[in-house]
Backbone bond lengths (Angstrom), bond angles and torsions (degrees), N, CA, C in turn:
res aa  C-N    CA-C-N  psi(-1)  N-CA   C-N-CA  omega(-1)  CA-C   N-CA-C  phi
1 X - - - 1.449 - - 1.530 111.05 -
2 X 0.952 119.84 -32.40 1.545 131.31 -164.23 1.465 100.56 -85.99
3 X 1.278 123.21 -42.37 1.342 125.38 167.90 1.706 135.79 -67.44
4 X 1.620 84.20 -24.66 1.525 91.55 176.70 1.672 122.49 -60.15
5 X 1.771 87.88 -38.35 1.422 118.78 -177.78 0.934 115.16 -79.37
6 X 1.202 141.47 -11.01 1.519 142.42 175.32 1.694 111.21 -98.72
7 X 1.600 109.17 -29.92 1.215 93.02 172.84 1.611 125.85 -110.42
8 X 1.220 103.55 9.17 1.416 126.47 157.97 1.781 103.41 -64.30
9 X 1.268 116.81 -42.05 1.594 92.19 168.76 1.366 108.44 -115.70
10 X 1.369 111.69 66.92 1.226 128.74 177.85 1.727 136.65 37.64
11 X 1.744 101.67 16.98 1.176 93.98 146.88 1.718 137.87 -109.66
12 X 1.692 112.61 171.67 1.168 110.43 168.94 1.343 123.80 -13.48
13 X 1.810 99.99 120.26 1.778 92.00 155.69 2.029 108.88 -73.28
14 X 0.997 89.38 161.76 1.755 116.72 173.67 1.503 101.28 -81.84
15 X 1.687 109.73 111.49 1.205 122.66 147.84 1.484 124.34 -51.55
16 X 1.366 126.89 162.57 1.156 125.76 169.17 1.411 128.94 -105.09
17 X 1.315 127.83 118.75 0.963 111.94 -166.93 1.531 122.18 -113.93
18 X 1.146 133.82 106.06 1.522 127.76 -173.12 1.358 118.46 -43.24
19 X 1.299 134.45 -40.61 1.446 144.51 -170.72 1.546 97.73 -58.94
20 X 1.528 113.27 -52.73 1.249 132.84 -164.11 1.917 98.49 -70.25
21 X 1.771 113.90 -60.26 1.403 102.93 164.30 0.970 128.44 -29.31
22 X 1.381 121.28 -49.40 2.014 127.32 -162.89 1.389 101.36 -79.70
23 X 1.457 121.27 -27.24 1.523 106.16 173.89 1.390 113.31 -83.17
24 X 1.613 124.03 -1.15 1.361 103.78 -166.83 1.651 86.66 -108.15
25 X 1.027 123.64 -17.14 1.472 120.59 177.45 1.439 120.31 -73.95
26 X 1.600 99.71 -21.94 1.857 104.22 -167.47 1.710 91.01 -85.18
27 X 1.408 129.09 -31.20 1.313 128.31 167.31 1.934 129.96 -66.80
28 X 1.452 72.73 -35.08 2.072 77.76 162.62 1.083 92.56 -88.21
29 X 1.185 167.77 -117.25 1.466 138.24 -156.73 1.306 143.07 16.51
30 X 1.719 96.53 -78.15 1.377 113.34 145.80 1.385 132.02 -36.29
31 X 1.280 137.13 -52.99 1.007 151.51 163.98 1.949 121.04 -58.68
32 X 0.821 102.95 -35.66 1.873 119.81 158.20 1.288 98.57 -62.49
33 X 1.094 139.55 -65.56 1.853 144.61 -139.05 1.550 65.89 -84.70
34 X 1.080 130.37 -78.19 2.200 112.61 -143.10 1.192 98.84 -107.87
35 X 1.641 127.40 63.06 1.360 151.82 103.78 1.863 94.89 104.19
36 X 1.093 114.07 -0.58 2.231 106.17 -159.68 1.758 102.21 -148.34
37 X 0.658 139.65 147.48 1.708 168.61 138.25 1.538 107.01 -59.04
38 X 1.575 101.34 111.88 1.641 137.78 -166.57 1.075 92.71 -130.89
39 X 1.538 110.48 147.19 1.367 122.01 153.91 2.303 111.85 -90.05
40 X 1.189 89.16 -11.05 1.969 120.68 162.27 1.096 127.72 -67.39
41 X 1.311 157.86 57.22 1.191 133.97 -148.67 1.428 105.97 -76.02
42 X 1.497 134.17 169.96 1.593 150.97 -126.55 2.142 78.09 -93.63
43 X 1.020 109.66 -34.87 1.864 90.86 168.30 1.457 127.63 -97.51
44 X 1.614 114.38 28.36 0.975 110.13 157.24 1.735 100.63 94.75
45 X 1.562 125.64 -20.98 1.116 121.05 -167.65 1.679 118.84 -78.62
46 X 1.125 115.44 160.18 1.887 106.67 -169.77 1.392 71.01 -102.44
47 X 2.092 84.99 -170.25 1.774 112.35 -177.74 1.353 108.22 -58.53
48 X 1.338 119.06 -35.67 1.417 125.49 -161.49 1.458 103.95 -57.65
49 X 1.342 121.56 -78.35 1.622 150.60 160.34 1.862 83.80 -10.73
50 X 1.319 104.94 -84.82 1.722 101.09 -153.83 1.454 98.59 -60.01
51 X 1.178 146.93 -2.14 1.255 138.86 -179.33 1.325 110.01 -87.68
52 X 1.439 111.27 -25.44 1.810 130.43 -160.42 1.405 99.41 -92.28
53 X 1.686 116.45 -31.83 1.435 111.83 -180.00 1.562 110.75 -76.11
54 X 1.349 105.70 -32.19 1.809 114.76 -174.00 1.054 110.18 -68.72
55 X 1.287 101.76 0.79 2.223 96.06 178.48 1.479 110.13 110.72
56 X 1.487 124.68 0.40 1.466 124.12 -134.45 1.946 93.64 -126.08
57 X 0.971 134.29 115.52 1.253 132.86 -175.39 1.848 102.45 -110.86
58 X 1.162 103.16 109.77 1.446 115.93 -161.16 1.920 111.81 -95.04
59 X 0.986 117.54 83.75 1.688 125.58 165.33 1.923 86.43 -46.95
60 X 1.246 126.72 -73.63 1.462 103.08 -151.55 2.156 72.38 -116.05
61 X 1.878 102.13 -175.64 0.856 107.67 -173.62 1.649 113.13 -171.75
62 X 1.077 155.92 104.72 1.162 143.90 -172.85 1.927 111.19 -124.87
63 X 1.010 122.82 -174.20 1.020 120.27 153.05 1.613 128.15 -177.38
64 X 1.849 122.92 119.94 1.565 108.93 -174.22 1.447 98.13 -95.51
65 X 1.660 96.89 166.77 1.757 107.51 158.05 1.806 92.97 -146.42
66 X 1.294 87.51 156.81 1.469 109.43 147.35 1.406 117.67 -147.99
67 X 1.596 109.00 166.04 1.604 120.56 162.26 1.378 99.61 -105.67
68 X 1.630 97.72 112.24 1.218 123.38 173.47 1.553 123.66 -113.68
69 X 1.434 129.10 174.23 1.396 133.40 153.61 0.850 108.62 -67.49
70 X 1.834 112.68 -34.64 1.982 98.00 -146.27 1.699 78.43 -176.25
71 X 1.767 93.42 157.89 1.511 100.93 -177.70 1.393 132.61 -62.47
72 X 1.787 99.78 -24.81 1.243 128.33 170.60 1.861 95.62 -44.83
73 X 0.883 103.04 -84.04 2.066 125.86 -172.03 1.268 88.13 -27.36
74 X 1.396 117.67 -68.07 1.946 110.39 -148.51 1.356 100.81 -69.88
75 X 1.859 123.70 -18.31 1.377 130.47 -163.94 1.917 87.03 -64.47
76 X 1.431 98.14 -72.31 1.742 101.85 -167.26 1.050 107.75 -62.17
77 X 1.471 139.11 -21.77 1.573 121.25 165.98 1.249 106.25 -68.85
78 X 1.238 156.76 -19.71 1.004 129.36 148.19 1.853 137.64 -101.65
79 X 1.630 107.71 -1.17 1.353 105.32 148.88 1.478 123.51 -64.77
80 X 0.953 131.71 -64.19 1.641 155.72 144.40 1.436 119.82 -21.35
81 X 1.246 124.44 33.11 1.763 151.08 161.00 1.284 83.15 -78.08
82 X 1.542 109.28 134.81 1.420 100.42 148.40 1.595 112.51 -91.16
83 X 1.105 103.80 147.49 2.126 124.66 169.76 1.420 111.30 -29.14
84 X 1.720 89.80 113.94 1.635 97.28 -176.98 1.292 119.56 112.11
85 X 1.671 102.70 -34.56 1.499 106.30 161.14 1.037 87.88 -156.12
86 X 1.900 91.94 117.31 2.140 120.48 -165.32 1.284 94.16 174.96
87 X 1.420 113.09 50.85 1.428 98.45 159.75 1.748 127.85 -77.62
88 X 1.248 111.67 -5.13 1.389 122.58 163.14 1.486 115.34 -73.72
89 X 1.217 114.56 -39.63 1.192 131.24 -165.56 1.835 104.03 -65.21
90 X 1.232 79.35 -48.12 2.202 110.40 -175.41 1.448 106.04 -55.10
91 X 1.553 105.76 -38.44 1.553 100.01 -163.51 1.615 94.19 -98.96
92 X 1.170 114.32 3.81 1.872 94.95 172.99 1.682 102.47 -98.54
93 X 1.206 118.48 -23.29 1.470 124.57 -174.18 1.647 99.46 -96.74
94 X 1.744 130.34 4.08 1.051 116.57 -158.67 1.930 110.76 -85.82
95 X 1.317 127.84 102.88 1.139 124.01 -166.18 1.793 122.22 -48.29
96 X 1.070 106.70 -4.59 1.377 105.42 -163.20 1.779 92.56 -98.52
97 X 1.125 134.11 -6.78 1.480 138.97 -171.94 1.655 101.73 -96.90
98 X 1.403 120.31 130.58 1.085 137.98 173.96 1.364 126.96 -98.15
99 X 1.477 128.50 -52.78 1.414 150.46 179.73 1.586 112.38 -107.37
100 X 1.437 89.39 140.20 1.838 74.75 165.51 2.259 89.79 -142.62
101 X 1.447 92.57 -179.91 1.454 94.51 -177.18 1.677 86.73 -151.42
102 X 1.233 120.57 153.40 1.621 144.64 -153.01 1.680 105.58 -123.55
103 X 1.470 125.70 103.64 1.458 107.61 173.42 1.781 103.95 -103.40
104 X 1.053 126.35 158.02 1.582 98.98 179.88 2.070 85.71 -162.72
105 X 1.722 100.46 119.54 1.393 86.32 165.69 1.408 84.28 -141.10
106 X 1.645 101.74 -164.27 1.545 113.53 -157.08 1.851 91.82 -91.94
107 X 1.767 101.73 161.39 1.340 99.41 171.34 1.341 124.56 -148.86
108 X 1.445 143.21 -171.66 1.223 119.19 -165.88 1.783 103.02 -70.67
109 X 1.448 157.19 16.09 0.963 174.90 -142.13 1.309 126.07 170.48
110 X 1.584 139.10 50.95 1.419 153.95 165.70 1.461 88.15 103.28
111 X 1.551 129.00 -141.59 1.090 139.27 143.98 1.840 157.27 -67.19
112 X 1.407 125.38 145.46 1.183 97.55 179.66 1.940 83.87 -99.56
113 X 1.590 92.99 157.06 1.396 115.26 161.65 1.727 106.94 -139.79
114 X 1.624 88.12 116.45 1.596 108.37 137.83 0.944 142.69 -115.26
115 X 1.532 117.80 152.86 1.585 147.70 -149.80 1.341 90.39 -122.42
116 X 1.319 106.87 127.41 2.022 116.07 168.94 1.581 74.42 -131.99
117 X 1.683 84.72 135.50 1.632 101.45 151.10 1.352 110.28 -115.81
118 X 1.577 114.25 179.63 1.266 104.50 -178.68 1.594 95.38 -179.14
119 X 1.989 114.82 149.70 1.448 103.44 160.55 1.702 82.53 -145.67
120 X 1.493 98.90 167.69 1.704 110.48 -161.47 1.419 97.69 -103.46
C-alpha cells in the first residue's frame, strides 16, 4: 500500500530492509510485553537507537504504528490525516526515505503495526 502511493506520485518504492524489520519487530514486541504502542520503547530508546542496535545506521529515520484490526485500518489511519496534521501520512510519501522494515504482533485490540523507515 505504501508503495503504491509513493509511486503513483512518482516517487521511489521502499526497499526492504531486514536490519530495519528486526528493529521494528523487537519494538512491537516490546510494546506487547508492557501492554500499549509507543513511538519510545520501555528503555527509553527512539527509532533511531533501535535501528542503530539492528545493525542499521540511519542518515534519515522515521517511524508509524497503529493498533489496528488489519493492515488495511492502520494503512488509512495514517493515510487519512487530514493536511497539516499527517505526519504519518509525510513519512510514507517522505522522499528522502529509502527502506522500510514491518514489525506487526497481536495486541490488547487486533494488532500493533510498526513501520520504521529509513535511508543510510
Amino acid at each position: 500500500m505504501m508503495n503504491e502511493k509513493r509511486t503513483s506520485q512518482g516517487l521511489h518504492a521502499l526497499a526492504w530492509s531486514p536490519e530495519i524489520a528486526a528493529a521494528a519487530q523487537a519494538h512491537a514486541d516490546d510494546c506487547k510485553k508492557r501492554g500499549w504502542g509507543s513511538h519510545v520503547g520501555s528503555d527509553g530508546a527512539v527509532t533511531r537507537t533501535r535501528l542503530a542496535r539492528a545493525g542499521y545506521s540511519a542518515r534519515w529515520s522515521g517511524e508509524n504504528w497503529a493498533n489496528a484490526k488489519n493492515p488495511q485500518n492502520a494503512f488509512a489511519m495514517w493515510w487519512n490525516e487530514p493536511p497539516g496534521a499527517d505526519p504519518h501520512r509525510s513519512n510514507i510519501m517522505n522522499p528522502m526515505y529509502r527502506e522500510t522494515g514491518i514489525g506487526i504482533v497481536s495486541g490488547p485490540w487486533g494488532y500493533y503495526f510498526f513501520v520504521d523507515f529509513g535511508s543510510r
